[in-house]
N, C-alpha and C positions, 0 to 999 in steps of 0.2 A: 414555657414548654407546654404544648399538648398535649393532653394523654388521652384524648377520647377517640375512641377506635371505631376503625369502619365496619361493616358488617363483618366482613373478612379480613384478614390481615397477617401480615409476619414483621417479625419484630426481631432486632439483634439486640441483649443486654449484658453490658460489660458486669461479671459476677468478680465480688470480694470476697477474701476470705477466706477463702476455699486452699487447703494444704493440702490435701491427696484428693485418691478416683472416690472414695466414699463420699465424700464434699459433694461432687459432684453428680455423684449416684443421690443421694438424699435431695437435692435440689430439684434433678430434674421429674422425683418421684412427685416431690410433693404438687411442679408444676402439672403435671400429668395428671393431678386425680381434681385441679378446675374442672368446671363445665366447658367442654369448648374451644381447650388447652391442650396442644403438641407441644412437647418442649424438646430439645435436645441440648447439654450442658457438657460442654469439652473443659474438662481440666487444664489441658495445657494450652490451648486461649484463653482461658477466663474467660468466657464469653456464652451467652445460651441463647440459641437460634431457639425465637417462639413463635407458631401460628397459632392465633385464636378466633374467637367470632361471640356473635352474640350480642351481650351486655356487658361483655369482659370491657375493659379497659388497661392502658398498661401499667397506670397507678394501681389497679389490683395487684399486674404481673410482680411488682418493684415491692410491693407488700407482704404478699403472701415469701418470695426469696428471704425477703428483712424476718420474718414473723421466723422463718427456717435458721437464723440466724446468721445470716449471710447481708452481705452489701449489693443493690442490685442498681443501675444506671444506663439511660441510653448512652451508647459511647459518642466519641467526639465525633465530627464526620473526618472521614481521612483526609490527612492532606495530598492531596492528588496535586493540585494546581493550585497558584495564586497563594503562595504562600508569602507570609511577609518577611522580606528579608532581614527585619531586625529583630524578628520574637526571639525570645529568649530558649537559649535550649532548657529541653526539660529537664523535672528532679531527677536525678538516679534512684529509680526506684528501688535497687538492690543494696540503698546504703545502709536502712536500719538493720538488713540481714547480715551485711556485710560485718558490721560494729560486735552484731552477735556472735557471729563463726571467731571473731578474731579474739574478743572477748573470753570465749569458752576454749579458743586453741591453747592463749596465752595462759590460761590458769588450769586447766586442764592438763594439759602434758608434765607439771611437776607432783600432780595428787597421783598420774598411770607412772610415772616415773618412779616413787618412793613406793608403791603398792608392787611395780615388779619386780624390784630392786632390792633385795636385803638390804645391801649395804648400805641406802642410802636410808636407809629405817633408823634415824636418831631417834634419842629419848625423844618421846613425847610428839614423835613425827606427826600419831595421827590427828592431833588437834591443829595443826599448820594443815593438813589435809582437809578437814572440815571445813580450815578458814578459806582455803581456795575454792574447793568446791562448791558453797553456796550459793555464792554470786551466779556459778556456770547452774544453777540445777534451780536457779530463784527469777535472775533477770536474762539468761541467755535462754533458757528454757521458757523461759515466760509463753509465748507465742504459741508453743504445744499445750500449757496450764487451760490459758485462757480459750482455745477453740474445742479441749475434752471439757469444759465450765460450760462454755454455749450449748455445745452438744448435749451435755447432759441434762440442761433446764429445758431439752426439748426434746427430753427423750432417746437421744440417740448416741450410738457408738463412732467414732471414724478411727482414721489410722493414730490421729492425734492423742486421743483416748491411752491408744495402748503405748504410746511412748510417754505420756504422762504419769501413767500409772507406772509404769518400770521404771521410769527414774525417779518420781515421788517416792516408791514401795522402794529403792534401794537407798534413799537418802534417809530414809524416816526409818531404814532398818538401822542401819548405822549411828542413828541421833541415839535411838536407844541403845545399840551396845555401848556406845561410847560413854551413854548417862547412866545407867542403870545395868550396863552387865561387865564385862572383863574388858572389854576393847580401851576404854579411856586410862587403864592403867600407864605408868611411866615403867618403861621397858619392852612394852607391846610388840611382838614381832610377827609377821606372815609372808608366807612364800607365795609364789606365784607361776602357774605352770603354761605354757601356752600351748598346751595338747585338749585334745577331746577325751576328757575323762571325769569321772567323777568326781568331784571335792568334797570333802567334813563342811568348811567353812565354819566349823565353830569358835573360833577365835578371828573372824574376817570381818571387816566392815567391807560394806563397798559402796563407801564414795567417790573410788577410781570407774566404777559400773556407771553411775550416776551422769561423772560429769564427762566419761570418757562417752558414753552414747552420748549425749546431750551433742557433744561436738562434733561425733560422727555425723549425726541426721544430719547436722547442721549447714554441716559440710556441703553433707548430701544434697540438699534443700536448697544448697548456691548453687554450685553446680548445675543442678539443674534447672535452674532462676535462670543462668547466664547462658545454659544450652537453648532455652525455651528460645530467648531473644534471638543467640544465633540462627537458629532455626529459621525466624519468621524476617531475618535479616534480605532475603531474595524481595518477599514481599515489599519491607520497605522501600528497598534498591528502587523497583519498579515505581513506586508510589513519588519515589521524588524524582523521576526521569522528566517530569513535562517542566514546562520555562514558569517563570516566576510572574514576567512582565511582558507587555506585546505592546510593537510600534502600531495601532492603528489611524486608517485616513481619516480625515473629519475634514470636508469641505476643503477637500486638496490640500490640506494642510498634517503631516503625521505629529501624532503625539503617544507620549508613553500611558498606558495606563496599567494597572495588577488586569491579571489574564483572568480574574474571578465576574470582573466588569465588562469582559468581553462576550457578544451577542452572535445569536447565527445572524449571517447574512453580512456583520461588517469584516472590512476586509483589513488584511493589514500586512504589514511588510515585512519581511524575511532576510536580512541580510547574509552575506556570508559567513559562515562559521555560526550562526546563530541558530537555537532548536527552535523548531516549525511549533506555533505556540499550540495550536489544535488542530482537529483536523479538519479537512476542507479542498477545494480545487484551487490550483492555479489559474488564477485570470488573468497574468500580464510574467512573462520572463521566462526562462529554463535555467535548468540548473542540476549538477546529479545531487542524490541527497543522500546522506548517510544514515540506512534504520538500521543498521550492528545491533544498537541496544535493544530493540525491539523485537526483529527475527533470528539474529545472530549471523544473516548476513552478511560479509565482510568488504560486498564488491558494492559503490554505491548503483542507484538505481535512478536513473535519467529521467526528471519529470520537464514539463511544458503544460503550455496555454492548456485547459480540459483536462489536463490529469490530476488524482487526487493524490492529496498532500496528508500524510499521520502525523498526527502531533504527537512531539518528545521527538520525533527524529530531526538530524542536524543537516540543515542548507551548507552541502559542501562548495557551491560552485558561486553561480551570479548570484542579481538581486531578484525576490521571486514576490507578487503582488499575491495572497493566497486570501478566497472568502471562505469564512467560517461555514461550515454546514453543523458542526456539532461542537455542543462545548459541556464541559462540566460531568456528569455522568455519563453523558453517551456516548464519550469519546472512544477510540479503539483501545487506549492505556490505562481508563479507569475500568472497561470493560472486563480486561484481561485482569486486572485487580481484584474486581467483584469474583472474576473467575474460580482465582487463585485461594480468594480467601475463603471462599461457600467450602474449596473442595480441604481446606485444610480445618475448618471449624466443623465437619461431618463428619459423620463414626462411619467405621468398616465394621461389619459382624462381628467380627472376633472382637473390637471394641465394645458392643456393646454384650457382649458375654464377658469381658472381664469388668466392665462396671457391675451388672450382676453378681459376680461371685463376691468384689470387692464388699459392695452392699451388704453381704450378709455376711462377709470373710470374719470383720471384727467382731459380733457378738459371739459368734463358734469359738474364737480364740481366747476371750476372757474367760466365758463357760470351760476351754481345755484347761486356760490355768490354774481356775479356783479348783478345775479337777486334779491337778498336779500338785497342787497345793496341798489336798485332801488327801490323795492316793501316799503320796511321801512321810506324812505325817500319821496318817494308817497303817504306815509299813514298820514307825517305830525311828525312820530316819531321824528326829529333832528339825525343829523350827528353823536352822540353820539349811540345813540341806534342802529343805522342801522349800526355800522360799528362792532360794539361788536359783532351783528347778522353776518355777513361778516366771520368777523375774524374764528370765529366758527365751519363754515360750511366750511373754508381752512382747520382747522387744522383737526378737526375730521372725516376727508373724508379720509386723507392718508389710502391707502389700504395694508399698509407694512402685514398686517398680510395674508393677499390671497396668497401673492406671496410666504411664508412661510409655508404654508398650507402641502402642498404638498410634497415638496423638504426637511424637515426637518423630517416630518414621512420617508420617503423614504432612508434615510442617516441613522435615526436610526434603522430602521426597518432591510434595509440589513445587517448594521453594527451588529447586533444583532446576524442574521440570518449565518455570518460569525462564529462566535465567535459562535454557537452551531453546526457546520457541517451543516449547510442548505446555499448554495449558489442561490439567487434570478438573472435570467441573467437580467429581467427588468421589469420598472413596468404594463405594460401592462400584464404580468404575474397574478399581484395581481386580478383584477377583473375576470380572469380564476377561481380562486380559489373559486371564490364568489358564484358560478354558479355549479362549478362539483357537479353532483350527484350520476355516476359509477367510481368507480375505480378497473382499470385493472393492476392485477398483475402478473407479469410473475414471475413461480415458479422458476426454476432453479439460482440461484444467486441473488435471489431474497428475496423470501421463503426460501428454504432450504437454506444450505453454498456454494450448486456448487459444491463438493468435497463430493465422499465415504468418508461413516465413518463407524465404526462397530459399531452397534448399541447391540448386545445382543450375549451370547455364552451360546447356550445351550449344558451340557454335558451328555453323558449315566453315570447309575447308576454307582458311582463305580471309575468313571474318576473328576478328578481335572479339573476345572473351569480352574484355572490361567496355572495349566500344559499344558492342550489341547491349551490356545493360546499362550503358551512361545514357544509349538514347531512347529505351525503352521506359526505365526510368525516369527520366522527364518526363515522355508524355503521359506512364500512368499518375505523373505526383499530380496533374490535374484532375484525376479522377477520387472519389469518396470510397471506392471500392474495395470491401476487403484485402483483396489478392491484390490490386494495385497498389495499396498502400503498403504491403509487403515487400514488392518489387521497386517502390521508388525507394523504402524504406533503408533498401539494402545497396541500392546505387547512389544514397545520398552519402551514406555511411563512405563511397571510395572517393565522395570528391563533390565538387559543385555541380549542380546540373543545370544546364540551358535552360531558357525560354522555352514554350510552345507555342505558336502560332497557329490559327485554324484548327483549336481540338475541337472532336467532335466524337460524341458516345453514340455506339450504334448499337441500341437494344439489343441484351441476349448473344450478341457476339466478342464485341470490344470495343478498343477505340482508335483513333485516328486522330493525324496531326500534322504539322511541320516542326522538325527541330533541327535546327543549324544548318537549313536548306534542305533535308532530308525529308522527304515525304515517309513518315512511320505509320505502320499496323501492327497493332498487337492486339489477339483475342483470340478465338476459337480458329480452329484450322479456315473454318469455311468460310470466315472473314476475308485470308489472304485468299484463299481459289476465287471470290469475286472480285480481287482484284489478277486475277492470273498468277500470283505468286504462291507456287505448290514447293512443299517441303520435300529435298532432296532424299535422297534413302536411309542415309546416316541421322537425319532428322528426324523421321516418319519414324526409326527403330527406338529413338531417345524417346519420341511420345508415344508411341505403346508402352516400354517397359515403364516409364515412370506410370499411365495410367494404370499398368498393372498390379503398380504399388500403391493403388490407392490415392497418387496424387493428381494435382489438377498440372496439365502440360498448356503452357503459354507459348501462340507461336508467333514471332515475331519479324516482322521484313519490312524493309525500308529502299528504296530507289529499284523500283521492280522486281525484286528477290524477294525470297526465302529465307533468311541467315541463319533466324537463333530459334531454341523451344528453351523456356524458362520453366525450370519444376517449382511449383510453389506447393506448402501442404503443412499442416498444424502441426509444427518440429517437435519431436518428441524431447522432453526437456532432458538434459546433458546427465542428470543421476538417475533415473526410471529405472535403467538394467542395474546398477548396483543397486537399489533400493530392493528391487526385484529379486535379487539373489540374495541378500539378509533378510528379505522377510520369510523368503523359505528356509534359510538356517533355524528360523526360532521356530520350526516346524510348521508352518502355514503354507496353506495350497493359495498360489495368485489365481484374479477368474478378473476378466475383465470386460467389463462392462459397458454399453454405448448403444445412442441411438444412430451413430452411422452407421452406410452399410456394411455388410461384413469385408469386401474386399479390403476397405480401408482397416477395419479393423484388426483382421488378420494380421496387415504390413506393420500396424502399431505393438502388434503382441510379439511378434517374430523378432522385431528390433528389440526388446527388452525383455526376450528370453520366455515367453508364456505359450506354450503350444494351443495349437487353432482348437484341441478338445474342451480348451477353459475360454473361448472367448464366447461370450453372451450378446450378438451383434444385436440392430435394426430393433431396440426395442424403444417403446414410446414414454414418455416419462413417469406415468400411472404407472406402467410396468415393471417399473424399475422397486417399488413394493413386494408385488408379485414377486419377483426374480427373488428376491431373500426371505421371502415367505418360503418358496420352493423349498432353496438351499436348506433351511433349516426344517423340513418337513420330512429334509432324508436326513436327518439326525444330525446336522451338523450346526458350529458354534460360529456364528457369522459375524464376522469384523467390516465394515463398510466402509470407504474413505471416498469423497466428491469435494465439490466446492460449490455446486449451484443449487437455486431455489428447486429443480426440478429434482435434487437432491436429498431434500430435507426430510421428506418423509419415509425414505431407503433410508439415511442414515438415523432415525427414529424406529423404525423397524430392529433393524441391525442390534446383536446384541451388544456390538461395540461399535459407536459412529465415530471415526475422523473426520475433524471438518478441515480445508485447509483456512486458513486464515487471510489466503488471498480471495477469498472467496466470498460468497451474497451472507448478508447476515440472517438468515434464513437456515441455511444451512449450519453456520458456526453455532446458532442456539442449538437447533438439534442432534449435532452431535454431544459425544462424552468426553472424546479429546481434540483440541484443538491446535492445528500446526500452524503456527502463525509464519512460520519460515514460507510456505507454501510450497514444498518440499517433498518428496516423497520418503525419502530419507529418514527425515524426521517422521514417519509412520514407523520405520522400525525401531527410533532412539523412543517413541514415547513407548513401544509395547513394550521394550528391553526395559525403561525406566520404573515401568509402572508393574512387571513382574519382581525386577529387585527391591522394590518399596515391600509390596505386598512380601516378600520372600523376607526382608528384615523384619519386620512386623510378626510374619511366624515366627521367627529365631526370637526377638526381642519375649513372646508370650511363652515360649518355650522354657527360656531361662529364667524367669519371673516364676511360671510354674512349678516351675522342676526346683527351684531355689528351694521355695518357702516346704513343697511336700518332703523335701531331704532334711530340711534343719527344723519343720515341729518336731519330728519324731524323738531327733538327738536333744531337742532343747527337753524335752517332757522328761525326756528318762535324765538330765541333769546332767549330759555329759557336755554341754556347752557354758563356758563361761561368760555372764551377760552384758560382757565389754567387747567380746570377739563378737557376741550375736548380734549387738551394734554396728560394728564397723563391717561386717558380714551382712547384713540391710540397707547400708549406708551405700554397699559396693555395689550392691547388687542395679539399686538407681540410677546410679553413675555409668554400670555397664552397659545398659537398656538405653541411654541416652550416648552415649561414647558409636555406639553398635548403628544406632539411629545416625548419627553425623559423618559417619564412614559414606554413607550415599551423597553427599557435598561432594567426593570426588569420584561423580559418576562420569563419563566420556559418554 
């Protein structure tokens, strides 16, 4: 492995060790105060995104995390592709926690058992208590001992500390009463109250404190182990969608190799039912393909010779010969990975405020204790009372739930956002979302498909509908012409079409032919007047109105006539107006966007509901900066959404850029969400997604806050007993992470 670094650099390092947000707050302080060193360290990745420079190296990075007393390593590379089908599944890495919880349930629940229970208070109960409890406060506990032991040979406090010391401090009280004061007596009896009040506790052990938190955290601390995973479970999803192995050619000969060995430029085969291995064009076959997994498209999507092929999606039809143009990282599904994981491994503000408070949370909380400690035993209370008060204020201060707050909305939220065609690049994204109140759409590729389509054939009295386009279609499928290729596109779709004979293109008007004896013209009116063939009145009114809607009117005649006017025009795609009306529900103003001119643009705004005062026609693509400089110069929060290069620096402008994902990769770099669906749709599911992430996120720091400022108070003044304050810490993690996973069923 290498570690010697380039002048500049960023780096991902998988962090060990780490039990709560202090962990992580301590890590990324110390990386921060290198020469040279940005760090950011997410708790619930395990993971610290580093840039550095200089003379840095990442064997400093890996050093100075180890020297913090932490584990620090580049991670594996993901398995995206080429994986081998016989590796071995991995260890469960939740199994030693596992062994633990279950350990501290199974001996734990009979020492809270006989501690609540009178009755079950036999002679000499409390030494069977002692003997169960050890194990749970010696070897299930362990994990918290030894990371407040690290911490402390390095100076520092975390959440581990204060659950150490609360159940050390209630075990080591109870060693003594039971050796040295009244507790070890035969006959020993104590009550147990489950209200908020003050206790004597002078005749109490609490080894039930001890081993009954021990199991809570512990709990806690699975729970939340198994939430983490679930969380990042969309990610992996994604990660194992592409194919394992690809048929490639070699000298006309196919053979199998692992897709890790596959190159641009070789080509290889696609059977039916089989996923497209990467991505690339069609060079030989057609077929529809199923990307579901990918856009969440449902209906397949028809490729041929020249059209590009995504890898991870599945060859539902023929056989399709496909060349590689991209493999390995550059492909659209590792892309969208890289995507997913930048925006789930980044703090949101409010994340990086409760790592702060976390930071310094725990030394204020031991300094309240030993004042609790003090203030009780000043008061006259006995050792008893003030150390129950103590104990209390250690355990129920752990702030495990803050540090969760954040990072576990954020895990599921993108994870979500994946798994519906909405890619989040991070979370400072989400509070954009909060804020926009225009949203700017660029029409072409946007709005409409991007692509002529024929929209309507009108015929003269007397002429056949589907005949005028069987044989106009023919003669434009000889032509390379936008508009032609739309009109054959659409006649080919009702049936076979003839031969042509004699075509011939006549610059700037149309073209000309023979089809099934038929002398045909189709192009500009003034093609047919030079052949004498003028369009009748019911014709002449079909191609005004449609030119007056912006689109192009095709006139077409064959055997001395006039017959048909074909409307062709960039069909506005089938969800635009509903798109269009949920984006103004979550209170955004549509403004639409385009360098056509405005007539067309108009007819695109009218059809999906946006009045002619919001449309921004005939503008050039430099301008299209300008235009959201403007917007935002009269005070407003601009959301952008395009798909082309002439786009990318509008949606970099924009305080929030959609990119669609059918779109130039150009543009999908420069936006902040990406709709891989290509969809308009999907602009209003990612703003909806990305304000209820952000909106769990407040609730999650809400209740983490408001927890812990409710229960010091009561723990200080001794009205909390330090096996509720436990399981009351315990809950509190679990809520924050419970609250978090509620967004899994987002629609």
């Amino acid at each position: 492995m290498t570690t010697q670094a380039p002048a500049s650099a960023e780096v991902e390092l998988s962090i060990g060790g780490m039990t709560c947000a202090s962990c992580a707050a301590r890590i990324e302080k110390k990386l921060n105060r290198m020469d040279g060193v940005t760090a950011s360290v997410n708790y619930a990745t395990e993971k610290a995104k580093v840039s550095f420079e200089g003379g840095v190296e990442v064997a400093d990075l890996i050093a100075t995390v180890e020297a913090t007393g932490y584990t620090a390593a580049l991670p594996k590379p993901p398995v995206i592709e080429g994986v081998d089908a016989g590796q071995a599944e991995p260890a469960d890495e939740l199994a030693p926690l596992r062994q633990r919880l279950f350990t501290a349930v199974a001996l734990a629940l009979p020492v809270i058992a006989m501690a609540m229970v009178p009755a079950l208070q036999f002679d000499n109960w409390q030494w069977l208590s002692l003997t169960l409890a050890a194990p749970v406060v010696t070897y299930a506990a362990w994990p918290f001992h030894r990371a407040a032991f690290t911490n402390a040979r390095h100076g520092a406090a975390t959440m581990d500390t204060l659950v150490s010391l609360g159940t050390a401090a209630a075990f080591l009280w109870s060693l003594w009463a039971l050796f040295f004061g009244d507790a070890g007596m035969p006959g020993m009896r104590h009550g147990f109250e489950f209200t908020i009040a003050r206790s004597d506790g002078s005749s109490n052990i609490y080894l039930e404190a001890a081993a009954g938190v021990t199991a809570f955290i512990l709990a806690g601390r699975y729970f939340e182990a198994r939430s983490k995973r679930t969380a990042g479970a969309a990610l992996k999803a994604l990660l194992e969608l592409g194919a394992k192995d690809v048929t490639v050619l070699r000298g006309g000969a196919e053979v199998r190799i692992p897709i890790a060995d596959l190159a641009v430029g070789d080509r290889f085969v696609v059977r039916p039912g089989e996923k497209i291995a990467t991505d690339g064009v069609v060079v030989e076959g057609a077929s529809a393909v199923d990307a579901s997994m990918l856009t969440g498209e449902s209906v397949p999507v028809e490729v041929g010779v020249g059209d590009n092929a995504t890898g991870a999606t599945v060859n539902a039809g023929g056989r399709l010969v496909v060349e590689a143009t991209r493999v390995g990282a550059d492909t659209q599904l590792s892309r969208m990975a890289k995507l997913v994981e930048d925006a789930q491994n980044g703090k949101a503000a409010a994340q990086r405020l409760a790592d702060r408070i976390s930071a310094v949370f725990v030394p204020i909380v031991i300094t309240l204790a030993v004042a609790t400690l003090g203030y009780w035993l000043g008061t006259g209370e006995g050792w008893t009372a003030a150390f129950t008060a103590a104990v209390a204020v250690l355990i129920i201060a752990c702030p495990c739930a803050l540090g969760l707050a954040t990072p576990t909305a954020l895990l599921v939220g993108t994870g979500r956002g994946a798994q519906l065609g909405v890619l989040i690049k991070g979370p400072e994204v989400l509070e954009s979302t909060r804020k926009v109140d225009t949203i700017v759409l660029d029409k072409t590729g946007t709005v409409t498909t991007g692509q002529m389509t024929l929209l309507a054939v009108h015929a003269a009295e007397g002429v056949d509908q589907a005949e005028a386009l069987r044989l106009a279609g023919a003669l434009e499928h000889a032509s390379e012409h936008p508009i032609a290729r739309a009109i054959a596109n659409a006649a080919a779709k009702a049936g076979e079409l003839p031969a042509v004979e004699g075509f011939e293109n006549v610059p700037g008007l149309g073209v000309q032919g023979v089809v099934d004896g038929h002398a045909v013209v189709a192009g500009r009116e003034a093609l047919l007047n030079e052949w004498s063939q003028y369009l009748p009145e019911a014709l002449a009114e079909a191609k005004r109105t449609a030119e007056a809607a912006g689109r192009t009117a095709i006139a077409v005649g064959w055997d001395g006539e006039a017959r048909a006017v074909l409307e062709v025009a960039d069909a506005v795609k089938p969800t635009s107006a509903e798109a269009v009306d949920r984006l103004r529900a979550l209170g955004l103003t549509p403004v639409l966007l385009t360098g056509d001119n405005r007539l067309v643009a108009e007819a695109v705004a009218a059809e999906v509901g946006i009045g002619p005062e919001h449309v921004i026609a005939e503008v050039m693509p430099q301008d299209k900066v300008d235009t959201v400089k403007r917007l935002q110069a009269e005070g407003r929060v601009v959301a952008m959404v395009g798909d082309g290069v002439n786009d990318a620096a509008a949606l970099a402008q924009a305080d929030l850029g959609l990119a669609m994902g059918t779109g130039t990769d150009a543009a999908i770099e420069a936006g902040d969400l990406t709709l891989v669906r290509g969809d308009l749709l999907a602009a209003a599911d990612a703003i909806r997604l990305s304000r209820k992430t952000l909106g769990t996120i407040k609730s999650n720091l809400f209740w983490a806050f408001g927890y812990n400022v409710a229960a010091l108070p009561l723990a200080a003044a001794g009205l909390l007993n330090p096996m509720i304050a436990g399981a009351a810490m315990a809950f509190s993690s679990v809520f924050v992470v419970g609250n978090s996973l509620r967004l899994r069923r987002f629609r």
